[in-house]
C-alpha positions, 0 to 999 in steps of 0.5 A, spaced: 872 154 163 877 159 165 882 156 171 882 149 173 886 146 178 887 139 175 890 134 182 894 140 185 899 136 190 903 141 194 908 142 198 912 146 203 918 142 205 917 135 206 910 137 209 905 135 203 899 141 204 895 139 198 893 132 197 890 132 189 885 137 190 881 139 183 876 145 182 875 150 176 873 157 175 869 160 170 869 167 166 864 172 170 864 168 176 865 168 183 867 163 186 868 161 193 874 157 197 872 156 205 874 151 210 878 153 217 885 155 218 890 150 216 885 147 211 889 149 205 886 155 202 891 160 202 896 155 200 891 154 193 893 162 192 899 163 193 900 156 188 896 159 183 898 166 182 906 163 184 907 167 190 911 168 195 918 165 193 922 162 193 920 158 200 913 158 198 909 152 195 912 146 191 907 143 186 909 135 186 904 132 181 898 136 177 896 142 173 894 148 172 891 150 167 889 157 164 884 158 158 887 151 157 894 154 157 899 150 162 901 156 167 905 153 172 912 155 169 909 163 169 913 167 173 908 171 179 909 177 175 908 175 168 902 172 171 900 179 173 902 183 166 900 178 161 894 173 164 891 179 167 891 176 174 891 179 180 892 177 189 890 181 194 893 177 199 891 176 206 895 181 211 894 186 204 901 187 205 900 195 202 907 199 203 905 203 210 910 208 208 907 210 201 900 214 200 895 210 197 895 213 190 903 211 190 900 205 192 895 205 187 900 208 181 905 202 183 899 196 181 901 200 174 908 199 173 907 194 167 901 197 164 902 202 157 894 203 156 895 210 159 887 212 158 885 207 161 889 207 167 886 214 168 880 211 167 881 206 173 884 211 179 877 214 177 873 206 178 877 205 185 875 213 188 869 211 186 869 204 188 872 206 195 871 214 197 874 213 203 880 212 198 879 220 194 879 223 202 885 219 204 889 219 196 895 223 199 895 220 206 901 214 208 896 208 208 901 206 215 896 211 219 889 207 215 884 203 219 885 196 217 878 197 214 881 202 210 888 199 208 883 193 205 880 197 201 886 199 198 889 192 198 883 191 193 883 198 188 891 195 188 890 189 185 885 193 181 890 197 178 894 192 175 888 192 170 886 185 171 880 182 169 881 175 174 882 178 181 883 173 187 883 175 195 885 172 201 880 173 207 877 181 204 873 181 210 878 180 216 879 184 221 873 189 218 867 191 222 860 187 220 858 194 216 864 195 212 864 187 211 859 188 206 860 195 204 866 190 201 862 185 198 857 189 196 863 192 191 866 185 190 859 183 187 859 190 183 865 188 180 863 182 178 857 184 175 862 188 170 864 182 168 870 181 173 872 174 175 873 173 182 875 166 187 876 168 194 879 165 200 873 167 206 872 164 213 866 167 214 862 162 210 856 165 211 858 171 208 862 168 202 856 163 200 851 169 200 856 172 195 859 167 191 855 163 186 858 156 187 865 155 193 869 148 195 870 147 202 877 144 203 879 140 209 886 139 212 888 139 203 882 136 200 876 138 197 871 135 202 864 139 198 862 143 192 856 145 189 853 152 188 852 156 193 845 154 196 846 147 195 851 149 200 848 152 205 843 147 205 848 140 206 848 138 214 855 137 213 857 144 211 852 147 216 854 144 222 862 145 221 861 152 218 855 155 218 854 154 226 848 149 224 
């Protein structure tokens, strides 16, 4: 397997967010977290990838484990330079007063593979050609759909092959949602292992190949992606069955 979570307790303060939750990701998967706010998902990813601190998570008890090497000690940076793995964090936190191609050069600060840099500013225009008509305008004066994208394509530039995304699809209209996870599935089928955070579970579990349902810091479900959508339980708390 490629990540795994092995009895992750966490904390903010004195408060424990999560209570020894344990999944895995494998390589070339995509691979779901759903729940309702304040279930802990976020809270996952920022523990994964290291982010934000230093007022972010505190790991009190577990593991995580990455092509079986032990990554709690990684800086977020190192994350991102040596382990190829990448955030696109919810609220997408682009630089409004930058354009999106400054945006998308930034995501390229720690690369040296100058050819294939080239070769992924070509993939997020063609990915995303919303972006090629605005490259060299402030991203700040985007739509929400639009800053999305490029939230995406950043995370993109760093070069990773392992991306996690908090909420892609908030705040997009139905069309540009699936226009999103269109390409998210593209991507994948290149080869990109994805985990993503979606409080649309009907749209996540469409696209993912397996998810975990977390409930107030416990995973509470697993399965693939039918064996989902089909448990009573998880249809009546979040598919509105």
């Amino acid at each position: 397997m490629l990540l795994e979570i092995k009895d992750i307790h966490v904390k903010y303060g004195n408060i424990e967010a999560l209570h020894g939750i344990s999944f895995h990701v494998n390589q070339g998967e995509i691979v779901a977290l759903i729940g309702a706010n304040g279930a802990g998902k976020t809270t996952t990813l920022h523990t994964i990838t290291r982010v934000p601190p230093p007022e972010g998570p505190k790991v009190t008890k577990g593991d995580i484990l990455y092509k079986g090497k032990s990554i709690l000690p990684v800086e977020a940076h190192i994350l991102v330079r040596d382990y190829k793995i990448a955030l696109a964090p919810e609220g997408r936190h682009i630089f409004g007063n930058l354009t999106v191609e400054e945006n998308l050069i930034l995501a390229t600060y720690a690369r040296k593979d100058k050819a294939q840099i080239k070769k992924d500013y070509e993939k997020v225009y063609d990915l995303f050609p919303k972006l090629t008509e605005r490259r060299y305008q402030k991203s700040e004066t985007m739509s929400g759909g639009e800053q999305q994208m490029l939230a995406v394509g950043r995370a993109l530039m760093t070069g990773s092959n392992f991306i996690m995304l908090d909420e892609p699809s908030m705040g997009l209209a139905p069309l540009l949602m699936y226009d999103m996870f269109r390409v998210l599935k593209a991507l994948n089928e290149e080869g990109m292992t994805i985990l993503l955070i979606e409080q649309n579970a009907h749209l996540a579990l469409k696209f993912a190949h397996r998810a975990y349902v977390l409930d107030t810091g416990e995973i509470v479900a697993q399965g693939n992606s039918v064996e989902l959508m089909n448990n009573p339980d998880v249809k009546k708390a979040y598919l509105g069955g």
